[in-house]
N, C-alpha and C positions, 0 to 999 in steps of 0.2 A: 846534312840533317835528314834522318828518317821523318819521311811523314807520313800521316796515316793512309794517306794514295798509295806509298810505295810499301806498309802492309798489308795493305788490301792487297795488293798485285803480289805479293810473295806469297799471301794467301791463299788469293786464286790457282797459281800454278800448283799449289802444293796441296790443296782437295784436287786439284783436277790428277796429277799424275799421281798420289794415294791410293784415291777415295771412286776414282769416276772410271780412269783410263784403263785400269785392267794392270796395270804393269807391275802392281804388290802382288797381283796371283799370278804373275809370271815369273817375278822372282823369287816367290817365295816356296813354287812348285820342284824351279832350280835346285833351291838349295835343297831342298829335301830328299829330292833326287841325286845330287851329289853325296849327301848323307846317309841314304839308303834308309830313310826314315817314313813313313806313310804321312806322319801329318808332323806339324811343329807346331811348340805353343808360341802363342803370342811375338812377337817382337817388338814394343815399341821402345821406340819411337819411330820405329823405320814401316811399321805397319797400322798405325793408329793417326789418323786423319786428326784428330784434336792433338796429338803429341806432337807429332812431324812439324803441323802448322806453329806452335808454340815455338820449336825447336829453331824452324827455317826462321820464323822471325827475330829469333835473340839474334842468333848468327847473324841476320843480315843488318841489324842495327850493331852491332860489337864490332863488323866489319868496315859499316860507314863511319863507326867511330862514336856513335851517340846510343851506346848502351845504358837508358836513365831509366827513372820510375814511371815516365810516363812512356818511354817507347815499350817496357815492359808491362804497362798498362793494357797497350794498342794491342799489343802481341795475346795475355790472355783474353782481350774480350776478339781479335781477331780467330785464336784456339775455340773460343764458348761459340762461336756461329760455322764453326767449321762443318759442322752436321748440318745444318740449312743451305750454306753455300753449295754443298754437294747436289742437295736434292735440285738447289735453282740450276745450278751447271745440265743435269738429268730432266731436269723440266722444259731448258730452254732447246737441248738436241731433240725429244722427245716432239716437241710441238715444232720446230722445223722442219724435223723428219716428216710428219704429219704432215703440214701444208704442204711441202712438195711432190709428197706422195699425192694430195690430193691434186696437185697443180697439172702432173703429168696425166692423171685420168681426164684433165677438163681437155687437154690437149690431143687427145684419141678420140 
């Protein structure tokens, strides 16, 4: 059974390697470069943090077998917060990085 914990968490990995980690502007620099192209439009669902997340979610309920209307529920309003969870992912390195930058001056 998909539950909304194991959307969340498919969600989380999938703003994080999208949307946070850098790895859609490494592959997508790739391919450009294998294409001999300067820029490329668009990709989604493979470069759109609300697509991907939508996308990872069906997949991962289809796969557990409980593809219904409410795990398709779970999946867009998990898609509608994908822009938020980004920013919290970015807030909460952002302010870690912070206190132990500050940590290491208290300790000098």
């Amino acid at each position: 059974m998909t539950t909304p914990a194991t959307i969340a968490l498919v969600a989380a990995v999938t703003v994080y390697v999208v949307d946070v980690s850098g790895f859609t502007d490494s592959w997508r620099s790739l391919l450009a470069r294998l294409l001999h192209v300067k820029t490329l439009r668009p990709l989604p669902p493979f470069d759109c943090g609300k697509c991907a997340t939508f996308w990872a979610c069906i997949v991962t309920a289809a796969l557990l077998g409980d593809l219904t209307v409410t795990t398709v529920a779970y999946a867009c309003a998990a898609s509608l917060l994908s822009l938020p969870a980004g920013q919290l992912l970015l807030f909460i390195r952002e302010g870690l990085t912070t206190l132990i930058s500050r940590l290491w001056t208290l300790k000098k």
